[in-house]
BAVO-948038 format. One record per residue (C-alpha): x, y, z; residue in three letters. Coordinates in steps of 0.05 Angstrom, whole numbers, padded with zeros to 5 digits, always signed. Example, Ala and Ser with C-alpha at 12.3 -4.5 7.8 and 13.67 -1.06 7.14 Angstrom:
REM residues 2
+00246-00090+00156ALA;+00273-00021+00143SER;
***
This chain:
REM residues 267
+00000+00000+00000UNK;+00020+00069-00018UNK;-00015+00112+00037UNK;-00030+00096+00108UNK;-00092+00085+00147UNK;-00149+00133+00159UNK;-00137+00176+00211UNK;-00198+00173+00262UNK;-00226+00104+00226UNK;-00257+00048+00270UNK;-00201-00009+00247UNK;-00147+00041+00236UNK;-00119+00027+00308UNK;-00119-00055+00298UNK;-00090-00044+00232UNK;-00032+00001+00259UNK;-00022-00050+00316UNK;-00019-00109+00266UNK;+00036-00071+00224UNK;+00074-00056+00274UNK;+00075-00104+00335UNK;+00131-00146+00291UNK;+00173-00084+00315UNK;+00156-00078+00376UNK;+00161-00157+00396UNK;+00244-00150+00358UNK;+00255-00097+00411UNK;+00226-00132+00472UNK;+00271-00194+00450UNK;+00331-00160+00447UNK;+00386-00164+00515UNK;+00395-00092+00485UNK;+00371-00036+00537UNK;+00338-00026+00602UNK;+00303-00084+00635UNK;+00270-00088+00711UNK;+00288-00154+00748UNK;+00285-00184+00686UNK;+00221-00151+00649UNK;+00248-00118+00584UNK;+00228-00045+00583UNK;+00269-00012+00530UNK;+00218+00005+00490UNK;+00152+00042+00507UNK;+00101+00050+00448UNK;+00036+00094+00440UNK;+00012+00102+00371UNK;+00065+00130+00330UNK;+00108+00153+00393UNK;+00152+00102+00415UNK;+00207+00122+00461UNK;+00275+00075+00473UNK;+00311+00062+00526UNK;+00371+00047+00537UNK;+00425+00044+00595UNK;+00478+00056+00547UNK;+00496+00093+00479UNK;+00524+00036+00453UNK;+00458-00015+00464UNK;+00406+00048+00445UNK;+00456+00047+00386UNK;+00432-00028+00380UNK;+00353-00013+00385UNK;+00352+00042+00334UNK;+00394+00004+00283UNK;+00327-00049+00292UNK;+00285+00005+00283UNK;+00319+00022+00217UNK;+00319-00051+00191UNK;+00246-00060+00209UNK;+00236+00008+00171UNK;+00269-00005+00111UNK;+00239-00069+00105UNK;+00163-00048+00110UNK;+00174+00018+00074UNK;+00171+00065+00140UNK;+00209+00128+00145UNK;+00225+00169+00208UNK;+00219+00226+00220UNK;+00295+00244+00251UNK;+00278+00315+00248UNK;+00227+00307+00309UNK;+00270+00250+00338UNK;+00306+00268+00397UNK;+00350+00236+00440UNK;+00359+00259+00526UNK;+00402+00235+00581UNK;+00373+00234+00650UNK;+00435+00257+00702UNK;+00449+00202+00752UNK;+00446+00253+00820UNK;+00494+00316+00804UNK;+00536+00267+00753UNK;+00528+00308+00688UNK;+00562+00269+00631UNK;+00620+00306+00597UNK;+00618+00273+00530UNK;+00551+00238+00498UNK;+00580+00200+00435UNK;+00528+00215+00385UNK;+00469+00170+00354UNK;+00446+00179+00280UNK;+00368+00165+00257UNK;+00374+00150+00187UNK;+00436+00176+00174UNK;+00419+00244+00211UNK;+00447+00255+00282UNK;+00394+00262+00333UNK;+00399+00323+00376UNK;+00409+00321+00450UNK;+00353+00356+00491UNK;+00350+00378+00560UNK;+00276+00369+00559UNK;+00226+00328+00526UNK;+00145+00325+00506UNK;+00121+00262+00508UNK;+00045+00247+00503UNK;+00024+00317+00526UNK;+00078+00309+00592UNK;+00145+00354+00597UNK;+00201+00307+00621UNK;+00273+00331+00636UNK;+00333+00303+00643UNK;+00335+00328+00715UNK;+00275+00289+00734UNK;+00244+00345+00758UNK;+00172+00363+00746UNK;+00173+00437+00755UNK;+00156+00461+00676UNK;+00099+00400+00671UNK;+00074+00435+00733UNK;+00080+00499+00694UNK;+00049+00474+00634UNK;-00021+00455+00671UNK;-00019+00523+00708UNK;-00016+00557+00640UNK;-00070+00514+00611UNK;-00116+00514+00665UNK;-00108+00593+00661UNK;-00124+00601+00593UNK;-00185+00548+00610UNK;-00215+00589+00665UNK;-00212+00650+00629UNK;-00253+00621+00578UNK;-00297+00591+00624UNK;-00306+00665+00662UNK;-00321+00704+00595UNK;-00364+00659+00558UNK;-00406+00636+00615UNK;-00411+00699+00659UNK;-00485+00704+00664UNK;-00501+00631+00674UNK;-00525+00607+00747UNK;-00467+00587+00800UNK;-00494+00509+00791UNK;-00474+00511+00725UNK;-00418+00545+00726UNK;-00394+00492+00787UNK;-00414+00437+00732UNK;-00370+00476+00682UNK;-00317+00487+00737UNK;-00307+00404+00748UNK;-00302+00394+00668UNK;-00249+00436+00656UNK;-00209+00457+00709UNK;-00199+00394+00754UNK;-00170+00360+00700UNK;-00091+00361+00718UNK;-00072+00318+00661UNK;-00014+00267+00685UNK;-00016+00303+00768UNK;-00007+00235+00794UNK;+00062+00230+00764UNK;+00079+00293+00794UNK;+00138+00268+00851UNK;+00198+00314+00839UNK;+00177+00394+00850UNK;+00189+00447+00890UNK;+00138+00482+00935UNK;+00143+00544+00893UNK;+00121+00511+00823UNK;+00065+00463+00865UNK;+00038+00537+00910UNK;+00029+00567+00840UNK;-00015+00515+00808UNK;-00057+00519+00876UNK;-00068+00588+00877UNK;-00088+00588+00807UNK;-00136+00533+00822UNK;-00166+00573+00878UNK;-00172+00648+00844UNK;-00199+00613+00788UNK;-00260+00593+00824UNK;-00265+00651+00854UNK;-00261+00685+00785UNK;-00311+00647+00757UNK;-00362+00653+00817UNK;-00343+00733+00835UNK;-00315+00714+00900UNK;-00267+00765+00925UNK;-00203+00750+00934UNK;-00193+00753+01001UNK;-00244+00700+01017UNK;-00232+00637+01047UNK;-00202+00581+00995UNK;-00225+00518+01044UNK;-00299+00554+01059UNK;-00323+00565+00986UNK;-00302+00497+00962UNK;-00330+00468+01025UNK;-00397+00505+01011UNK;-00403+00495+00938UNK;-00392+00418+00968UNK;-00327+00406+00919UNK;-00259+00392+00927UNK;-00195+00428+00943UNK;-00140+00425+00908UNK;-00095+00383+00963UNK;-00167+00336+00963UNK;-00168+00333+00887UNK;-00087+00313+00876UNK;-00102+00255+00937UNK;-00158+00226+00894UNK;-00116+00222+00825UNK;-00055+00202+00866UNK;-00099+00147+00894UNK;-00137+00132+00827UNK;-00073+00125+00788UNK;-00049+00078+00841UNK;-00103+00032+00835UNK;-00104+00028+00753UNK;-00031+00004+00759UNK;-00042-00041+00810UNK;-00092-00074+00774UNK;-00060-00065+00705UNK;-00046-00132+00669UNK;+00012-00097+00637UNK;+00069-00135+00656UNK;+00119-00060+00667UNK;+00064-00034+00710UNK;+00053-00092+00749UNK;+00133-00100+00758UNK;+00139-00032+00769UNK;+00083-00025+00824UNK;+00120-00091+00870UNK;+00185-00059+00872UNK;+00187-00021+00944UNK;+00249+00023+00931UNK;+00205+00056+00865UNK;+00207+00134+00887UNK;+00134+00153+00857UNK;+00108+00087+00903UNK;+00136+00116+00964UNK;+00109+00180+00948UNK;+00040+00155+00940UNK;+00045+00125+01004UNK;+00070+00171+01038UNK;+00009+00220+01008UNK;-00043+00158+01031UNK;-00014+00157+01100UNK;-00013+00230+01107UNK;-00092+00234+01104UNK;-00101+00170+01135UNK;-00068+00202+01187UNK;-00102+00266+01183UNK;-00173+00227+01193UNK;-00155+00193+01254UNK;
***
């Protein structure tokens, strides 16, 4: 075939999954890249996006030289212009040298920061600018939501208020911030209500959630930290499920520690 499959169509997903699982299954066999007690997890694929990793240059050399043989073979081309390649620092190690790795004959360039499926990783770890990026967007969403719907009734605007603004796309991955970047995205949270209702400002944040019977915004990150806990325990992917039995995983103990602190809080 000469052209791909229809973007939005009912089999186009199966289809793409079909033509590309052959890929995917190479990868997983491979000794190549990173693996948890065991599980092989050097490859992580959602649609189109596929990310590689790799504990080494010299094995993620080894996984995009598959790519490129499964490519050619099937009549794929990459895109190396929106390929990038980032090293995560190991503590304050910062590598001095990064040998370089070519795409299809182009070298990829080496980022400090990536997009991946709407979330902002850096090579820091930190989650500061995805923090950012939902404080922005929830912004320009409130705004909206203030100008469009300014004469409606506050039960509708509440309604409106849970649809768009309580979102916080990917908040339960949030582990590595500082109190600056996580006090911004609450205040925004909070004035936004009160913009959208004509509170003042100066009124209390805990009282007008509590009487418009909704949730703060410490009560609202608990519940997606404890929702997204759940899914991947009960996820018959076999990363997730390795992944959520390792004790010594950092975003686990945070969790926990989040659980315990309103466990704690009740009693």
């Amino acid at each position: 075939m000469e052209c791909g499959v229809r973007q939005g169509g009912l089999s186009s997903p199966a289809l793409f999954n079909w033509y590309i699982n052959d890929l995917v299954a190479g990868l997983s066999s491979m000794h190549a890249g990173c693996h948890i007690e065991g599980m092989c997890a050097n490859n992580i694929s959602y649609a189109d996006d596929m990310v590689l990793l790799s504990p080494s240059i010299g094995a993620l050399r080894e996984l995009v030289q598959r790519c490129e043989v499964y490519a050619n073979a099937h009549g794929l081309v990459y895109n190396s212009a929106k390929s990038e390649i980032m090293v995560f620092k190991a503590g304050k190690i910062k590598p001095y040298y990064i040998p370089p790795v070519a795409l299809g004959g182009v070298v990829l360039r080496n980022v400090r920061r990536v997009k991946y499926l709407g979330h902002i990783l850096t090579d820091d770890l930190c989650d500061d600018q995805d923090i950012e990026r939902e404080r922005r967007a929830l912004s320009v969403r409130c705004n909206m939501l203030a100008r469009r719907f300014a004469r409606c009734s506050d039960d509708v605007k509440i309604v409106l208020f849970k649809a768009y603004s309580q979102s916080f796309y990917t908040s339960g991955l949030w582990v590595k911030y500082t109190k600056r970047a996580y006090n911004a995205l609450r205040v925004q949270y909070n004035n936004a209500f009160r913009m959208l209702l004509g509170l003042p400002r100066w009124c209390s944040a805990s009282g007008m959630f509590a009487e418009a019977h909704k949730d703060g915004f410490h009560a609202l990150m608990r519940k997606k930290i404890v929702s997204l806990l759940t899914r991947v325990r009960k996820s018959p992917n076999s990363i997730l499920k390795t992944i959520a039995g390792r004790l010594d995983c950092p975003i686990l103990w945070y969790w926990i520690g989040q659980i315990k602190s309103v466990l704690l809080y009740i009693k």
